[in-house]
N, CA, C and O atoms as a GROMACS GRO file, in nm:
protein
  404
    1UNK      N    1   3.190   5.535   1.955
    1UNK     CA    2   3.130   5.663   1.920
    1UNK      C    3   3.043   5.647   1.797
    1UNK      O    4   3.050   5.552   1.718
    2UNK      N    5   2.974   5.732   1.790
    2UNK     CA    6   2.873   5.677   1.655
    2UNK      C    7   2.972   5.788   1.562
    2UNK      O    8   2.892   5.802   1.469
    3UNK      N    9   3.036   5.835   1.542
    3UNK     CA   10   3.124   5.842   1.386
    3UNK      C   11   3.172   5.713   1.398
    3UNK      O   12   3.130   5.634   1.314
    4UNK      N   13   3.254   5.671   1.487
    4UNK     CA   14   3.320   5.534   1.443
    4UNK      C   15   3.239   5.466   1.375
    4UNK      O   16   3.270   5.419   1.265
    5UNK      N   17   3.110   5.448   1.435
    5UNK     CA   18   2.986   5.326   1.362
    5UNK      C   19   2.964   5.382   1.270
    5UNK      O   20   2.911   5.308   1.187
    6UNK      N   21   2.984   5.524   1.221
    6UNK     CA   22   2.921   5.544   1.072
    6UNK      C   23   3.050   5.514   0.997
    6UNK      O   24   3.027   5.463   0.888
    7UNK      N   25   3.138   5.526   1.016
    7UNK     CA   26   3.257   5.489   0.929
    7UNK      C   27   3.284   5.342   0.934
    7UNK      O   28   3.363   5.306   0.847
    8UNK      N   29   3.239   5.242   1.017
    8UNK     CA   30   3.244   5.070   0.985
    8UNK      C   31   3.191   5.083   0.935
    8UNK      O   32   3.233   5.066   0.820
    9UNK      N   33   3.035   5.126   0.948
    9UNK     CA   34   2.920   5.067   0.862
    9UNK      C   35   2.933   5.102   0.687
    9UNK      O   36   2.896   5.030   0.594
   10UNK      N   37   2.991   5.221   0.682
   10UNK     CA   38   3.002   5.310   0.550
   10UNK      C   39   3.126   5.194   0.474
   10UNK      O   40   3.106   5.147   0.362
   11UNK      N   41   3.230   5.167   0.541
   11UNK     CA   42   3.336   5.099   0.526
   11UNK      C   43   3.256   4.936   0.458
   11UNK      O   44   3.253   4.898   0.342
   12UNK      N   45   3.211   4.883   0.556
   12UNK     CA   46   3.129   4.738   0.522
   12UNK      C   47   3.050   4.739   0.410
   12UNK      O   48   3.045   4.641   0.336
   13UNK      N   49   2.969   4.872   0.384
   13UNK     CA   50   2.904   4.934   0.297
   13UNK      C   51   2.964   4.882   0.162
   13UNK      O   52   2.929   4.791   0.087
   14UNK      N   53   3.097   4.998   0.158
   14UNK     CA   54   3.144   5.030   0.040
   14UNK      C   55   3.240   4.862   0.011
   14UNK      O   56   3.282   4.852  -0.105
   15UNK      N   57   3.267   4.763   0.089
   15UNK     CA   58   3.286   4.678   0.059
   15UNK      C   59   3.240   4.562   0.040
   15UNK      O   60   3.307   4.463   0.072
   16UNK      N   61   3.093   4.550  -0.027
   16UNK     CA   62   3.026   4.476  -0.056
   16UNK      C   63   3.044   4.480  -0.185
   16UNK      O   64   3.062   4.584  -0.249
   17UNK      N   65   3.040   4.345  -0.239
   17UNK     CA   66   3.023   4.319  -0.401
   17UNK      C   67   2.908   4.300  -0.451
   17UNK      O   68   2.837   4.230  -0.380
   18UNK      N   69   2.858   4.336  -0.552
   18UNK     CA   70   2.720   4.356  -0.596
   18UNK      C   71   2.584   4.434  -0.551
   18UNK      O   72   2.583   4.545  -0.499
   19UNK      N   73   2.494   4.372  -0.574
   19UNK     CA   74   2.393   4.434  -0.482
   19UNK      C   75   2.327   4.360  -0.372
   19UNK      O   76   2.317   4.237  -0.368
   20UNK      N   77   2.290   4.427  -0.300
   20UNK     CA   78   2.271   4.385  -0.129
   20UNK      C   79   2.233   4.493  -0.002
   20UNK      O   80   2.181   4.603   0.016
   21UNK      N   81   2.273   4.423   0.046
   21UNK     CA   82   2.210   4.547   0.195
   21UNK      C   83   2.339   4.523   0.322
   21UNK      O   84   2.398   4.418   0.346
   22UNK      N   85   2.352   4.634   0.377
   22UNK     CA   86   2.448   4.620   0.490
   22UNK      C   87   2.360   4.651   0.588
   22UNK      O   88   2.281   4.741   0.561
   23UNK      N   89   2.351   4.586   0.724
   23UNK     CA   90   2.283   4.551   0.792
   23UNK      C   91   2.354   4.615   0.940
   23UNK      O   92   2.476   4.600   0.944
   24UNK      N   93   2.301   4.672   1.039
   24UNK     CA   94   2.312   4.717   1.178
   24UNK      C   95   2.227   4.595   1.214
   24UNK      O   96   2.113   4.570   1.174
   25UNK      N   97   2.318   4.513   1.312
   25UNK     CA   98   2.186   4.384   1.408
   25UNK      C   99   2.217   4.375   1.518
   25UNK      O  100   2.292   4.451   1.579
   26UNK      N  101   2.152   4.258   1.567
   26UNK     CA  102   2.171   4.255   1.702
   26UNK      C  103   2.179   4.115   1.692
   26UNK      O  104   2.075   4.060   1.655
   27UNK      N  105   2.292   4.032   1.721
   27UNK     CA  106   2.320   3.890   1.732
   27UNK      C  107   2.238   3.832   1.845
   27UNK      O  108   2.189   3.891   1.941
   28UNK      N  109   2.235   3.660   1.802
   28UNK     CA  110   2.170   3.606   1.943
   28UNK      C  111   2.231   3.632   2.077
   28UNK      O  112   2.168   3.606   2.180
   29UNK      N  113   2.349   3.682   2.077
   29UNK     CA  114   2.379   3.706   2.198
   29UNK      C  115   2.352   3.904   2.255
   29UNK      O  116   2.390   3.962   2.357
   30UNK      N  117   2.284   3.950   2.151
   30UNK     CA  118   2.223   4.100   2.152
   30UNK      C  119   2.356   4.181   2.165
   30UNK      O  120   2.385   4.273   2.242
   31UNK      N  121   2.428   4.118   2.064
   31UNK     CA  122   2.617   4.168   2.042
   31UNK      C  123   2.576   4.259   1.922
   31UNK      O  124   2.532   4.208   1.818
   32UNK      N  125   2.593   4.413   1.939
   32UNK     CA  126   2.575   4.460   1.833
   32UNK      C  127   2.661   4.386   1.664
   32UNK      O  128   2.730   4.285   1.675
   33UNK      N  129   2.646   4.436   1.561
   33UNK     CA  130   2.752   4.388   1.414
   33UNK      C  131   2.669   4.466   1.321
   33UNK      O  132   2.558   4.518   1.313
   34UNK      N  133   2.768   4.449   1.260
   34UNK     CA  134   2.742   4.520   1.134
   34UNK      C  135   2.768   4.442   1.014
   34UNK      O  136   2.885   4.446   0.975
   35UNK      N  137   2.669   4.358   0.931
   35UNK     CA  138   2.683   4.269   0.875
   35UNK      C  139   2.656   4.298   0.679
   35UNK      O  140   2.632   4.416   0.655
   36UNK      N  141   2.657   4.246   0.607
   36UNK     CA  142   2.651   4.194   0.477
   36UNK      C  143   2.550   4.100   0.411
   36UNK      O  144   2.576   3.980   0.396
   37UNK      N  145   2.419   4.161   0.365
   37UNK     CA  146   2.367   4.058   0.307
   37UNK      C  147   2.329   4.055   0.167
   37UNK      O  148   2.310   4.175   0.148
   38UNK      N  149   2.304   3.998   0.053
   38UNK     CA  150   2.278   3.978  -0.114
   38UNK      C  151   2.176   3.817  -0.124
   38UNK      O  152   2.176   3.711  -0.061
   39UNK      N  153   2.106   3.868  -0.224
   39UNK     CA  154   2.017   3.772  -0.286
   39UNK      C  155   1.868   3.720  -0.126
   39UNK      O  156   1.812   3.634  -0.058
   40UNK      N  157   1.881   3.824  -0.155
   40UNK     CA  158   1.776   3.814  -0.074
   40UNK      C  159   1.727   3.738   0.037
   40UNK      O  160   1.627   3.680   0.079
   41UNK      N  161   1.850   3.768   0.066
   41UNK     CA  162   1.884   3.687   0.278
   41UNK      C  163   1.832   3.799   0.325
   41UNK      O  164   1.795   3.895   0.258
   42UNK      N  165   1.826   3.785   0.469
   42UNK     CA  166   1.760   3.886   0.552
   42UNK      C  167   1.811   3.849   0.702
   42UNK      O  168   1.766   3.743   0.744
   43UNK      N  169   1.892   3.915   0.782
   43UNK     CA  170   1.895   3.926   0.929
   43UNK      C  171   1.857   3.771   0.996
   43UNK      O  172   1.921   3.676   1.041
   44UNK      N  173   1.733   3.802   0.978
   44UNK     CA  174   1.602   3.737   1.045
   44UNK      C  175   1.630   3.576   1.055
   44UNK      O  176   1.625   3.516   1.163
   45UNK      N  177   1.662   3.511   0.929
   45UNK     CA  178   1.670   3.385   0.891
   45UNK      C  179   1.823   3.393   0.941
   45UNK      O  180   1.896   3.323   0.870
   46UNK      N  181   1.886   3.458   1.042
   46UNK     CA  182   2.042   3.351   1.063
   46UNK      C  183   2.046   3.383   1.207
   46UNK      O  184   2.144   3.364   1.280
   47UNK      N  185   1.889   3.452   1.256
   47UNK     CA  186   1.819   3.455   1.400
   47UNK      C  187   1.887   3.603   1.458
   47UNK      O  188   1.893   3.624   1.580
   48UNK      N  189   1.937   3.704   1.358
   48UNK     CA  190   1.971   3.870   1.399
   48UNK      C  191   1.866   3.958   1.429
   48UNK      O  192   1.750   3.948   1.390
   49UNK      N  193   1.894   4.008   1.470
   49UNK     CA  194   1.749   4.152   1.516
   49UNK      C  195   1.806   4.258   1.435
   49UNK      O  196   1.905   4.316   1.478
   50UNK      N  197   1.735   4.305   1.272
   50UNK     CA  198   1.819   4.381   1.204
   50UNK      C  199   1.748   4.524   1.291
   50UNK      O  200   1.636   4.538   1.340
   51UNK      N  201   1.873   4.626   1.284
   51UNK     CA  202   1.861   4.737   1.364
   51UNK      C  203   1.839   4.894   1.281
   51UNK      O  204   1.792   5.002   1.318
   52UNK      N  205   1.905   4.839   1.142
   52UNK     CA  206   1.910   4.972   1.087
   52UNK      C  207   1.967   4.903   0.946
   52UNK      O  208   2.026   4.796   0.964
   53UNK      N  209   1.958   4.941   0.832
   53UNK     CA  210   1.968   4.891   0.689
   53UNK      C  211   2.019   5.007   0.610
   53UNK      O  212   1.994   5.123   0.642
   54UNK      N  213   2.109   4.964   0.479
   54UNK     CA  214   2.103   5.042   0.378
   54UNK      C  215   2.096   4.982   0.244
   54UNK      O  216   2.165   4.884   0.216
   55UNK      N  217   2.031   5.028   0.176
   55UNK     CA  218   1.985   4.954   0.056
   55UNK      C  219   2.074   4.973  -0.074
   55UNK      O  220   2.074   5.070  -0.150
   56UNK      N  221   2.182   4.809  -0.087
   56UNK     CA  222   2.318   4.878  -0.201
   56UNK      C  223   2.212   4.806  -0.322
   56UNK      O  224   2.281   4.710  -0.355
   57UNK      N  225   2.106   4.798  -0.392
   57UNK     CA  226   2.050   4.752  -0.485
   57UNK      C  227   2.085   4.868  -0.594
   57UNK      O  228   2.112   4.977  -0.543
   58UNK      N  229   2.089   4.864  -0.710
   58UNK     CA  230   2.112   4.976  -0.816
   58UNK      C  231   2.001   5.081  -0.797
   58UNK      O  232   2.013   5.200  -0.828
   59UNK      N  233   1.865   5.009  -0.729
   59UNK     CA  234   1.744   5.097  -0.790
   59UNK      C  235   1.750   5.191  -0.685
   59UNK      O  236   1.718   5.307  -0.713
   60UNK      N  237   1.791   5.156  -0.544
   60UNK     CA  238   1.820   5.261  -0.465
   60UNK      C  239   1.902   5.386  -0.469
   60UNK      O  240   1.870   5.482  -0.398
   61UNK      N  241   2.028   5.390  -0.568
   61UNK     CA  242   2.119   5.500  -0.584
   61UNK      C  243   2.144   5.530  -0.746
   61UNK      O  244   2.198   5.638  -0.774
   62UNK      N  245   2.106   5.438  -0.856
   62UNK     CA  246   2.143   5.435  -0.975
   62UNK      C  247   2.104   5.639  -1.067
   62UNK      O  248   2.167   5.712  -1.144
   63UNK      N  249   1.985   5.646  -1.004
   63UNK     CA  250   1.924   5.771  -1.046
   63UNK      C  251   1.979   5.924  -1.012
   63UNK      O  252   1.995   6.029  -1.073
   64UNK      N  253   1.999   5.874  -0.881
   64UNK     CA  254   2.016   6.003  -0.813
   64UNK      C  255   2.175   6.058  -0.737
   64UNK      O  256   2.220   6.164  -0.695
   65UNK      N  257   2.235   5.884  -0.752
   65UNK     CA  258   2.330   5.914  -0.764
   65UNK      C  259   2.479   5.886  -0.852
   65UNK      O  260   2.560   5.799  -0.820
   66UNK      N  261   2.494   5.970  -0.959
   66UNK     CA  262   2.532   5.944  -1.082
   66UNK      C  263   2.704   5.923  -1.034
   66UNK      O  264   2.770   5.864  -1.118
   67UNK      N  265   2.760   5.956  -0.937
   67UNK     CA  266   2.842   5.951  -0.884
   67UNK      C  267   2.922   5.796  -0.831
   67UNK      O  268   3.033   5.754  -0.798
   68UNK      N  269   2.794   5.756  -0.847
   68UNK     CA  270   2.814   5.561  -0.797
   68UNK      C  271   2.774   5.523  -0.676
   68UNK      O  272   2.773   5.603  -0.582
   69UNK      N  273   2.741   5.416  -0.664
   69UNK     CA  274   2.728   5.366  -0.536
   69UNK      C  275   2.794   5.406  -0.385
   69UNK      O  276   2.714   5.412  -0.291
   70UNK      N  277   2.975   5.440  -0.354
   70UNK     CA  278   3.011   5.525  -0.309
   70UNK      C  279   2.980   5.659  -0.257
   70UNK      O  280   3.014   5.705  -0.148
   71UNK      N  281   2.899   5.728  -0.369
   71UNK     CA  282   2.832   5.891  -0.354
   71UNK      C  283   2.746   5.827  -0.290
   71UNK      O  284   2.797   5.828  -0.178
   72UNK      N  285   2.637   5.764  -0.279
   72UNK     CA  286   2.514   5.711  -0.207
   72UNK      C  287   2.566   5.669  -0.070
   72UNK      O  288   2.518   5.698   0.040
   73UNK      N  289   2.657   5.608  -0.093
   73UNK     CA  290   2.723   5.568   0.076
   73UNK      C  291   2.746   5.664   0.154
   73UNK      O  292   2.663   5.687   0.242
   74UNK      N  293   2.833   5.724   0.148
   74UNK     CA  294   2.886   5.876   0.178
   74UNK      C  295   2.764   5.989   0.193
   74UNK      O  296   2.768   6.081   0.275
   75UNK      N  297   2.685   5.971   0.127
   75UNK     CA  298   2.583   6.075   0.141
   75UNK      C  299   2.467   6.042   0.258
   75UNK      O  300   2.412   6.127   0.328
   76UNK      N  301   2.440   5.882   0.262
   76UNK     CA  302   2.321   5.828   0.305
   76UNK      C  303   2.360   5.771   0.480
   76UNK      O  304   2.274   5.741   0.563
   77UNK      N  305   2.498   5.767   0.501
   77UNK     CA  306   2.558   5.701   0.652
   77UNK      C  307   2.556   5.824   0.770
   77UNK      O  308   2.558   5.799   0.890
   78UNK      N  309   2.551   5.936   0.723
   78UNK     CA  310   2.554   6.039   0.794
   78UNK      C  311   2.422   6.050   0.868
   78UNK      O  312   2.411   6.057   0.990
   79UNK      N  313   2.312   6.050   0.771
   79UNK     CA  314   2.230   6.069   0.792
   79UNK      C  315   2.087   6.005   0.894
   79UNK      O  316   1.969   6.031   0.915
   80UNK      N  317   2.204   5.898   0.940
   80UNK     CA  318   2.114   5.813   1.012
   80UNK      C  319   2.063   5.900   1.195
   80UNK      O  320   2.119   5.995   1.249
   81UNK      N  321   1.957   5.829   1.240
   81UNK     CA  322   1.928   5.922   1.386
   81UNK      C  323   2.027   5.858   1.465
   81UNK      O  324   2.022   5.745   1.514
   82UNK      N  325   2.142   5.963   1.475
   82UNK     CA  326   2.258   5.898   1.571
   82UNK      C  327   2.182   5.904   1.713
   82UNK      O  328   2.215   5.798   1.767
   83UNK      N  329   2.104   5.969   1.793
   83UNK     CA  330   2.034   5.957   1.860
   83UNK      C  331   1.980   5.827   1.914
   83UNK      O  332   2.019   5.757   2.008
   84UNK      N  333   1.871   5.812   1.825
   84UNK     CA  334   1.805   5.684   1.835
   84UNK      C  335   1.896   5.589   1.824
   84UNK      O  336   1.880   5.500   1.907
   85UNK      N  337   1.988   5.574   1.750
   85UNK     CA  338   2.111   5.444   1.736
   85UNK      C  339   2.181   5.433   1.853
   85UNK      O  340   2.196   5.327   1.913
   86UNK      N  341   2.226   5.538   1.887
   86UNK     CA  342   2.296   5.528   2.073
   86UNK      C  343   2.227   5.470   2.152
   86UNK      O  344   2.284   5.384   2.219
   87UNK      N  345   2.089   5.492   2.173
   87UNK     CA  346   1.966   5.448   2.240
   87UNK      C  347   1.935   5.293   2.221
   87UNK      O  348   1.883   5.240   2.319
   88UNK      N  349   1.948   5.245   2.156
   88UNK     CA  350   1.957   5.116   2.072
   88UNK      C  351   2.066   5.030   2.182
   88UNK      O  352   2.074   4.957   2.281
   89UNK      N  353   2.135   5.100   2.084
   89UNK     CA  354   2.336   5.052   2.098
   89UNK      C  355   2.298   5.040   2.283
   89UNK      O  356   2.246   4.942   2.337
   90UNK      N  357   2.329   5.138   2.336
   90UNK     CA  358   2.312   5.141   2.458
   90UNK      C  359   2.218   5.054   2.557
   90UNK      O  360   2.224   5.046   2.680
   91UNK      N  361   2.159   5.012   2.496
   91UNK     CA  362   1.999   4.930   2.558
   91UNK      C  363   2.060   4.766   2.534
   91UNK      O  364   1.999   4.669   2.577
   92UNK      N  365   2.173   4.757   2.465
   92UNK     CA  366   2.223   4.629   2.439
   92UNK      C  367   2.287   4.574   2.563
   92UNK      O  368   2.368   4.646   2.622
   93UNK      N  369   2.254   4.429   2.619
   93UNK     CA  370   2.342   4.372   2.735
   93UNK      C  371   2.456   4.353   2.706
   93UNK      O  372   2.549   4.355   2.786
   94UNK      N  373   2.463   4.334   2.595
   94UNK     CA  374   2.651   4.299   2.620
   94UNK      C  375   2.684   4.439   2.594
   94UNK      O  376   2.766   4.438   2.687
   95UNK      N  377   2.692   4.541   2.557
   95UNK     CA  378   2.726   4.688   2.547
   95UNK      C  379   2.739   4.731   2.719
   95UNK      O  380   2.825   4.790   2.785
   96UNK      N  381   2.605   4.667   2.751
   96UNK     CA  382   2.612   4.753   2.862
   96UNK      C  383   2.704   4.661   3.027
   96UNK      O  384   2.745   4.711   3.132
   97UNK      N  385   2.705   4.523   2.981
   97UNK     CA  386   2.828   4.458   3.055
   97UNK      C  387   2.972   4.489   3.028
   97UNK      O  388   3.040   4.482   3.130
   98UNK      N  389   3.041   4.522   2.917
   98UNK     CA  390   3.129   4.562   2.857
   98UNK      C  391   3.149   4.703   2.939
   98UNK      O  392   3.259   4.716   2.994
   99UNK      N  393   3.081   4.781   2.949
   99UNK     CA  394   3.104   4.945   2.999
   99UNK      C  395   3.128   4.900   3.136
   99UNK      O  396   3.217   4.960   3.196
  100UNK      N  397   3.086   4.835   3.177
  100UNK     CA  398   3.093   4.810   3.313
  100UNK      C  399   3.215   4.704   3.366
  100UNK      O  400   3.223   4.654   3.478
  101UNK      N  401   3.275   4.693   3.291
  101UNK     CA  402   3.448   4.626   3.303
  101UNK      C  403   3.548   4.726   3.320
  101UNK      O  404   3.667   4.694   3.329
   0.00000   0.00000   0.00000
């Protein structure tokens, strides 16, 4: 269900150390994940199809959200186009071999 995916992703989110990005991809095998990246890795270079991003850098939440990094999580996971993400999610072969078991 996409609450579930907003609550991994929010979850993976809030358990990252430092600053970085949590990543929606699509593995070489087009296996959805929800991954972890810092210092300026990217999807791309470990051959993922990034799908959807959130940006844990300070400069992204430091201002606006005085609350901490957490308040930014919580505020910013909701907000994604659950729509378009189903559409995604759904368009995936192994998603869509899996339903069909």
């Amino acid at each position: 269900s996409f609450d579930g995916f907003v609550d991994r992703f929010a979850s993976r989110a809030r358990a990252l150390w430092g600053s970085g990005w949590t990543w929606l991809v699509l593995d070489g095998s087009l296996t959805p994940r929800v991954v972890n990246s810092f210092a300026g890795c990217h999807p791309l270079s470990a051959g993922m199809t990034p799908i959807l991003a959130i940006d844990l850098w300070e400069h992204a939440w430091v201002l606006d959200y005085p609350g901490g990094r957490d308040a930014y999580v919580r505020a910013r996971c909701p907000t994604y186009p659950a729509s378009k993400l189903e559409d995604v999610l759904r368009s995936s072969p192994t998603l869509r071999s899996q339903r069909a078991h």
